[in-house]
C-alpha positions as CSV (number, residue, x, y, z in Angstrom):
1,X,95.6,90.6,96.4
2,X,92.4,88.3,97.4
3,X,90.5,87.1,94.1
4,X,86.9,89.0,93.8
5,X,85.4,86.0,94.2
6,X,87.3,85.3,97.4
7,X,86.1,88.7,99.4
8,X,84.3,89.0,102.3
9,X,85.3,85.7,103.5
10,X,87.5,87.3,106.1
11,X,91.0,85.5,104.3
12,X,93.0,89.3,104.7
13,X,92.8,88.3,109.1
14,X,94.0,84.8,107.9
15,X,96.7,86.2,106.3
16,X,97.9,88.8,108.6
17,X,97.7,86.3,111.4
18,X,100.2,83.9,110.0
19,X,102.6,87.1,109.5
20,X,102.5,87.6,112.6
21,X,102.7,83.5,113.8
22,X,105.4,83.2,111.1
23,X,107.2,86.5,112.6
24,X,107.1,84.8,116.1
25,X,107.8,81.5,115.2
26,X,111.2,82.8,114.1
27,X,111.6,84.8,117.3
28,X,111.3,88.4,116.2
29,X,109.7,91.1,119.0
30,X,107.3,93.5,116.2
31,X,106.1,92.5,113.0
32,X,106.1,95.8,110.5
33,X,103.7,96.0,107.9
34,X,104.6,98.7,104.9
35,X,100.8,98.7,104.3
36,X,98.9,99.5,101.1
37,X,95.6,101.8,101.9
38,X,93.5,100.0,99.7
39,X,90.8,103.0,99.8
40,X,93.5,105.6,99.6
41,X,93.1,105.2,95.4
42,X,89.3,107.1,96.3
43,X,91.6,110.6,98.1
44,X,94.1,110.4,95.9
45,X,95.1,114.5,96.7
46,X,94.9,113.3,100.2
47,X,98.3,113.3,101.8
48,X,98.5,109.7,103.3
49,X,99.9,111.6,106.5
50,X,96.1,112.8,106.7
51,X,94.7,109.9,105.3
52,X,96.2,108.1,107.8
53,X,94.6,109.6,110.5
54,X,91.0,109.5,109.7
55,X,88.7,106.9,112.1
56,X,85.3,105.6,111.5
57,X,82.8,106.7,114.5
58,X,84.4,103.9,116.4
59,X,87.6,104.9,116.7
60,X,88.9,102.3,113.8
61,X,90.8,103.5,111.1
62,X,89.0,104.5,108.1
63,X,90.8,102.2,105.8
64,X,89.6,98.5,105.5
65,X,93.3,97.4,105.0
66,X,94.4,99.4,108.0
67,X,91.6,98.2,110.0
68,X,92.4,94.7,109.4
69,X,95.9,95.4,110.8
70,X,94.7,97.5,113.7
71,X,92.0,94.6,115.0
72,X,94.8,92.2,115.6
73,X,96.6,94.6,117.4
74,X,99.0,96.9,114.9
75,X,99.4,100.1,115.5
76,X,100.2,103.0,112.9
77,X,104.0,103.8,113.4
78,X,104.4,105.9,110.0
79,X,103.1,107.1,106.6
80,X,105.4,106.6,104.5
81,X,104.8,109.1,101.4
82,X,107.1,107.9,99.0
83,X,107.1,103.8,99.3
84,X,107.5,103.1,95.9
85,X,108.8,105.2,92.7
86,X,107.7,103.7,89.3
87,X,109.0,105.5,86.1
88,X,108.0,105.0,82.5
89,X,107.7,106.6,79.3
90,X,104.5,108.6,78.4
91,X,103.6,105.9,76.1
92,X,104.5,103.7,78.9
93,X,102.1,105.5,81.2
94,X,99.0,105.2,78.2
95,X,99.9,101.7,77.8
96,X,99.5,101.1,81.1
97,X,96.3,102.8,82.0
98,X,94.9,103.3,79.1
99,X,94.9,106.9,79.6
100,X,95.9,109.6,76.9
101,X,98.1,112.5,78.7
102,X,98.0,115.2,75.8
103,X,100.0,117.5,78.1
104,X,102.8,117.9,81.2
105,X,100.9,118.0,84.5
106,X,99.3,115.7,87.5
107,X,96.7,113.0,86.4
108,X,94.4,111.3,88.7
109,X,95.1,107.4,87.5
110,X,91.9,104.6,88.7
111,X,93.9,103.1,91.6
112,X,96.4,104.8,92.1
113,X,96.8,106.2,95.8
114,X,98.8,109.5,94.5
115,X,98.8,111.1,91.1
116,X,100.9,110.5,88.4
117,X,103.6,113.3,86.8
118,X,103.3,113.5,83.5
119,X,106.5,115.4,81.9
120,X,106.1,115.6,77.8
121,X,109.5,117.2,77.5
122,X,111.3,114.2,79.4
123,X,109.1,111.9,77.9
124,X,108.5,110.7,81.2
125,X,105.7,109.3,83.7
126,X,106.4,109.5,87.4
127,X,104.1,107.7,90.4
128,X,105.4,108.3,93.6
129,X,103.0,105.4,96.0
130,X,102.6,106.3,99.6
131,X,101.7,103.7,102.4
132,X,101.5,103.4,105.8
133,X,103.7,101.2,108.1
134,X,102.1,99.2,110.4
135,X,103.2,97.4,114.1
136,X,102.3,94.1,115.4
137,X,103.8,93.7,119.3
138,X,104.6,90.0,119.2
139,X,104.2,88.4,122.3
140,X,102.8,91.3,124.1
């Protein structure tokens, strides 16, 4: 993640352009990106295989993060629903968000892309984090 103070300063291009130098450099034909919609956390009942999808007026995707990608050439290969799995206990899950969940059920979490499962009886917290993978052509 780029420091607050560092946004705007177009340092996310930097970045994905020495992926894809350092991918090259070693000889490789695609770079793939597993990448993080960084707006997603703002739809979070959105299914990222919608998500995904959406454009500005331009034609660009909708996403800044996927945007970034798709100016230097990526293309969107997949969504990818279930990327990442982190379980915890509910006091786990209030520790780590601050939140209270009194009762079993789906909780909308600030940032999170998808909601968090809350299951009292199991005493347990489940986020399932979606993203979308990405394809730079090297050499192309």
């Amino acid at each position: 993640s780029i420091p607050p103070s560092r946004r705007g300063q177009g340092l996310s291009r930097v970045m994905v352009e020495a992926m894809v130098k350092l991918a090259a450099d070693h000889g490789f034909g695609n770079l793939i990106a597993p990448v993080r919609p960084n707006q997603m956390h703002r739809y979070p009942l959105t299914p990222v295989e919608r998500y995904a999808r959406w454009t500005n007026d331009d034609g660009a995707p909708f996403d800044a993060w996927m945007r970034v990608h798709w100016r230097l050439g990526a293309e969107i290969v997949k969504p990818c629903p279930r990327s990442m799995r982190i379980e915890g206990s509910v006091q786990q899950w209030q520790d780590w968000t601050g939140m209270r969940f009194p009762e079993t059920g789906d909780y909308i979490v600030p940032g999170a892309l998808a909601p968090v499962r809350i299951e009292r009886e199991a005493d347990r917290g489940i986020y399932v984090e979606p993203n979308v993978w990405m394809r730079h052509r090297i050499g192309d």
